[in-house]
N, C-alpha and C positions, 0 to 999 in steps of 0.2 A: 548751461554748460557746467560740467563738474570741476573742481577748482584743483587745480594745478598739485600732486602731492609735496608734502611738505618737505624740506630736504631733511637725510635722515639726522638723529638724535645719537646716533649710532655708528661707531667703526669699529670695526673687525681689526684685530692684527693678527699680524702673518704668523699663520701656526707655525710652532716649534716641535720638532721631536722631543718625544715625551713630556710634553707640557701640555696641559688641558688650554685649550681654546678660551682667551678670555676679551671679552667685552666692555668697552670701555667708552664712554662719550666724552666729547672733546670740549672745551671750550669756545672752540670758533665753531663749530657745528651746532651748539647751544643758542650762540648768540643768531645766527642764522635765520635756525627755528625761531625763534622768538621774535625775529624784524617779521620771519612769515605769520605768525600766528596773527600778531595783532589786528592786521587789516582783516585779517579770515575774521575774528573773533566780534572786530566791530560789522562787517558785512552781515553774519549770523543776528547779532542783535537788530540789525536797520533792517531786516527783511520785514515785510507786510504782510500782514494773511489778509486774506480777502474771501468773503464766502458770496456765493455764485449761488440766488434764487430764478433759478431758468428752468423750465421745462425741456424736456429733449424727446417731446412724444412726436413735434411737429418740425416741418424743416426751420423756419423762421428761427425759431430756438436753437436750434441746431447750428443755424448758419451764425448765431448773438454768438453762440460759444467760441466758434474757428476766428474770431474776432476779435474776444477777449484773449485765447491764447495767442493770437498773433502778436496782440502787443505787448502780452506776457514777455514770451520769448527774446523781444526785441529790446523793450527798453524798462518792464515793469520788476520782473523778478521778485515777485509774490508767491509764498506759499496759497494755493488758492484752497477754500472747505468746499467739495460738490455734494449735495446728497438729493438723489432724484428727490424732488417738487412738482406737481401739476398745477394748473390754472385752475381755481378755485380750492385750493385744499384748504384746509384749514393752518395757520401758524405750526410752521414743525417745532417741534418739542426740545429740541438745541438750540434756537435760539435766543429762547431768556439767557442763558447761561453759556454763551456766547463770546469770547472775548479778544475781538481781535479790531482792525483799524480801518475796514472799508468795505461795501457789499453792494452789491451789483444785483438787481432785483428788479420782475416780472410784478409788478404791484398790483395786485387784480382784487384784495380785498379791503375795506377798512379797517379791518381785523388784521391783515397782515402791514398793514400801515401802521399802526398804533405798535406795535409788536417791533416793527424797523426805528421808528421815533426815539423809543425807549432806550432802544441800545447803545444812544449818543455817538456811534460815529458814521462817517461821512456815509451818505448811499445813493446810486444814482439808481431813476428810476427808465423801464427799459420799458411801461405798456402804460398807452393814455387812456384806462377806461374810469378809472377813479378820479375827478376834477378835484381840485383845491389844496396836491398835496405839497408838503413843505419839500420837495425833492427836485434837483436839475432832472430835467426828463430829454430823451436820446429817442426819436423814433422816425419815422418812414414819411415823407411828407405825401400826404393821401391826398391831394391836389393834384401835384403830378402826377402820380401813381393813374387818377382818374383821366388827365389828358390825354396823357400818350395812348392808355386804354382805347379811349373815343377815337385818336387821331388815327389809330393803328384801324379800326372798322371803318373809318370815314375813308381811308384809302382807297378800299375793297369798292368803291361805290354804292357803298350800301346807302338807303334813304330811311331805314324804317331803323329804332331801338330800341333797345330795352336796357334795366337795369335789375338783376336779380337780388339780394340782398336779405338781410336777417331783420326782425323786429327792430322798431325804432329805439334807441336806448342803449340796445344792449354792448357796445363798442361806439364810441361816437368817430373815433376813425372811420370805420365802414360806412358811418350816416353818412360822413365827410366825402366819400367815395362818390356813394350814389349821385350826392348833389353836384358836385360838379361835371361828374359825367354827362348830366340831364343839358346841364348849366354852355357844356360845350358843343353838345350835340343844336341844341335850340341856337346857339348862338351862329352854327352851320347851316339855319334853315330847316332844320326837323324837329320831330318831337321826341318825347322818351318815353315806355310803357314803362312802367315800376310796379314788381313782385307785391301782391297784398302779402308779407309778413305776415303772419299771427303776432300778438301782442302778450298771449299767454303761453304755457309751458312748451317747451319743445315738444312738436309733435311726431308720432310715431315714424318709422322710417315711411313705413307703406302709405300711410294716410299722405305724409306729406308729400312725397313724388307723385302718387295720383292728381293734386292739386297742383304741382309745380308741370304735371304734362298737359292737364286741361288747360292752366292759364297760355300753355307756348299753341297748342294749339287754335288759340284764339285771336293770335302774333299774327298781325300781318307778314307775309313772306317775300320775297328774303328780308331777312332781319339781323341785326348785329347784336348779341346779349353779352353784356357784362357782369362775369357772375364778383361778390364782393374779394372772395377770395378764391382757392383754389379748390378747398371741401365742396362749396357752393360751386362751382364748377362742372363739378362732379356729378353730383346733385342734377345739374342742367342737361347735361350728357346724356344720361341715363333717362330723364325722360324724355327728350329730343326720342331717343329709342321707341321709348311705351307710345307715347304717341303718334308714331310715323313720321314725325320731322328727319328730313333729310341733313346732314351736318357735313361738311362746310355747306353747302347749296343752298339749304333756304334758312337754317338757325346756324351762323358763326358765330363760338364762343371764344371769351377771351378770360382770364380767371388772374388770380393776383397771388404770387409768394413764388410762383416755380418752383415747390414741390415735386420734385421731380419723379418720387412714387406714385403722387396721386393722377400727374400728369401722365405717366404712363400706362396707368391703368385706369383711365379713362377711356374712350371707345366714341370717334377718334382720339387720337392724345392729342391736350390738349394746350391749347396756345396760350402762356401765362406773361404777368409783370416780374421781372426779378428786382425785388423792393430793396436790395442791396444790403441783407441780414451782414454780411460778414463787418462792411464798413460801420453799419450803425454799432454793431458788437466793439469794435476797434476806436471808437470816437467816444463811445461810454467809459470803457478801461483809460482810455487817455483823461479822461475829466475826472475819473475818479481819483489818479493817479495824482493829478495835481492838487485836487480840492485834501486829499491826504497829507499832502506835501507844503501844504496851509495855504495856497490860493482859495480866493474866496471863488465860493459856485458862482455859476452863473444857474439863475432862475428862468430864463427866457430858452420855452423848448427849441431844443434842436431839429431841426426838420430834413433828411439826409434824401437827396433826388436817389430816383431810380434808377438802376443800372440799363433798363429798357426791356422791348419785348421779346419775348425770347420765341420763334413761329410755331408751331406745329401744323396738324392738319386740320384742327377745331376751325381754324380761318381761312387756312388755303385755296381763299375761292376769290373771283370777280364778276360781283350782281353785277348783270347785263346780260340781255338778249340779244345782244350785237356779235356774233362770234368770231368777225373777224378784228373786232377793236380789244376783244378779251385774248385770241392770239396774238396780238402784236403785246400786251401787255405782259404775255409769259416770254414771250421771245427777249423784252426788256429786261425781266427781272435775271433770266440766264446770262445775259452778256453784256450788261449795263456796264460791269466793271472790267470790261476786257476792253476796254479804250471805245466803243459803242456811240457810234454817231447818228443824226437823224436821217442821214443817207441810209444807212446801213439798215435801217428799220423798214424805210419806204422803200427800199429793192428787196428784202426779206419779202414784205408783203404785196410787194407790185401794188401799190397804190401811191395817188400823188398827195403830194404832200397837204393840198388842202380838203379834200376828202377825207383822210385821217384823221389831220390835226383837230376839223369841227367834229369828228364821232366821237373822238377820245376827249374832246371839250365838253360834250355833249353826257358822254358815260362815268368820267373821273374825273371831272372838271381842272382839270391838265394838260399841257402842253404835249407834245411827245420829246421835247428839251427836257421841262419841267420832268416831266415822270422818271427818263433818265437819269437826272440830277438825283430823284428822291432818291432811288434804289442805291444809286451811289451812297451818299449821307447813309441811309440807312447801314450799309456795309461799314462805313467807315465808322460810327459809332460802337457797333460791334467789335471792331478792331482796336480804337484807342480804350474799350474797357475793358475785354477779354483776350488781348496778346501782349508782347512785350514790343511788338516793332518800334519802331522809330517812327517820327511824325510823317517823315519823309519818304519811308517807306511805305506809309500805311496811303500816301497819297497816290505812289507809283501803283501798289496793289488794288486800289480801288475805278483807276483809269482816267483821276486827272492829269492834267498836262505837266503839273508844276503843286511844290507845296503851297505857293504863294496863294496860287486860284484856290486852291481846295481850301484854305482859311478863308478868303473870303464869301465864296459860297455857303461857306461853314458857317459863319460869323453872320450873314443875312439871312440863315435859315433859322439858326437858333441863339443867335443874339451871344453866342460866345465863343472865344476862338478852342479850338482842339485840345492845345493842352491844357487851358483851363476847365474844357467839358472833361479831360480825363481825369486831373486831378483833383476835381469834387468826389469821383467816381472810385478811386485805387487812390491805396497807400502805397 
């Protein structure tokens, strides 16, 4: 916000016939100016520059930025330096000679390490692919990130999946990905196919999608794939395509960043994690903020959950051959939150209630309570991270009875109450 003008230095007296207009400052108008200057003068001196190594080719980046200016805005009032940076460039050329008090930084090379180190002040670090560096580091906890992924296809009743992914190494986030994905699907009674990566140079576009459609067509069907991010997603899509894989029906994919270009231009578009770029951008600026401000770092990364899945039509499906256990399950998802009872399901579909409940036990391994419940939660997650309602609201809008029940429903599904799952999630 621009600072208040200063009062003036300057009065006018009252023109005189034939007399030139003279100007004159006063002494209590001097004294004035002078009470305003001073804070002005010390505010200009305490202000912080901060230079910003982020990329802004890819959304992730993009969303680090809306994150650091947020809390720019709010509470940092940093002059900030930006100069376009890519992921692997080389050290930009301004910054040996560089001089300012804090820097916020995509650390992708040793070269760009050693180059941050030298400058001697504070820098937090925003990408884990370089292990051992002297920097607090702020990023996306890839554990979660993998769960929700799996929990999100285990829904679907899928039995069979996969994990798509990049060579081993290259990101140990992404390795971090695949394994737990494997790790939760096994731990649900299945197994996981995993993408043979190449180990050497990236391979051509073409070369590589003929190899990423031969391995899907080799997928047993239906199949759940989790691509590591959203590129690879992409990636997945397209060959689902070249090969005759049907998508959502026999390949549902799910992709990581919600990128919402690439998501849309995918074919179907496609079902991603929103890894919560803007929070982690926002928690970095605040740590920098302090560690400037002479609190000591903390060295123990920061791990920020995911905001959750965001659907498209990549997943929009329910493996089963049962078609009338897959219509009661869309008839759930439409009305789940309009106050939706197990009556209301078993006169929807004229069936009794224990011929339902064992096919849908049998196909989604769920109640017809339980599956209600989910689709509930599922909404209500959405709403305590992307609206501004009230708790009490968000419980009226989702079709429990009472705040009370929907915390603890809430609290036995995912071990924390509402406002706490929001405020890990929003500033």
């Amino acid at each position: 916000m621009a600072e208040p003008s200063a009062p003036s230095l300057l009065q006018i007296e009252p023109q005189r016939v034939g007399r030139p207009r003279r100007i004159v400052a006063s002494r209590a108008s001097g004294r004035a100016a002078a009470r305003h200057a001073q804070p002005l003068a010390a505010k200009t001196s305490a202000m912080r520059h901060v230079a910003l190594l982020i990329e802004t080719s890819g959304s992730y980046g993009r969303g680090l930025l809306r994150g650091v200016a947020k809390y720019n805005r709010a509470q940092g009032g940093w002059s900030t330096f930006f100069h376009p940076h890519g992921l692997g460039d080389p050290p930009p050329g301004w910054l040996t000679s560089w001089h300012g008090h804090g820097i916020l930084a995509r650390v992708d090379t040793p070269e760009i390490a050693k180059v941050l180190l030298q400058s001697g002040v504070p820098v937090v670090n925003l990408r884990g692919t370089v292990p051992g560096l002297p920097f607090p580091y702020v990023g996306p906890d890839h554990d979660q990130i993998a769960t929700i992924a799996a929990e999100h296809l285990l829904e679907r009743g899928l039995k069979h999946f996969a994990f798509c992914g990049k060579a081993a190494g290259i990101h140990p986030g992404l390795d971090e990905r695949g394994i737990t994905f494997a790790q939760v699907v096994e731990k649900a009674g299945w197994t996981c196919e995993v993408f043979p990566a190449g180990c050497g140079p990236p391979a051509a576009w073409e070369a590589e999608q003929e190899r990423l459609a031969k391995w899907i067509s080799t997928l047993p069907k239906p199949i759940g794939v989790m691509a590591c991010n959203d590129e690879r997603g992409l990636q997945v899509l397209d060959a689902c395509r070249r090969c005759g894989a049907i998508v959502p029906d026999e390949v549902a994919v799910v992709g990581v960043d919600n990128d919402e270009h690439l998501c849309d231009l995918s074919i179907p578009p496609l079902t991603s994690v929103d890894v919560n770029a803007e929070q982690i951008g926002f928690t970095a600026a605040e740590l920098l903020d302090q560690t400037m401000k002479g609190r000591k770092s903390v060295f123990k990364p920061q791990k920020l959950a995911p905001r959750g899945v965001v659907t498209r039509l990549s997943t929009d499906t329910i493996a089963s051959e049962d078609d009338e256990v897959n219509q009661a399950i869309r008839f759930i998802r439409e009305q789940a939150c309009t106050g939706l009872r197990v009556l209301d399901v078993l006169t929807h579909m004229g069936m009794s209630r224990a011929s339902l409940q064992q096919r849908m036990k049998k196909v989604v391994g769920r109640t017809i309570h339980e599956e209600i419940e989910r689709m509930r939660l599922s909404r209500v997650r959405e709403l305590l991270v992307n609206s501004d309602m009230t708790i009490k609201q968000v419980a009226r809008g989702t079709g429990f009875s009472s705040v009370q029940y929907m915390t603890r429903v809430f609290r036995n599904a995912l071990g924390e109450t509402p406002a706490r799952f929001r405020g890990k999630r929003r500033r």
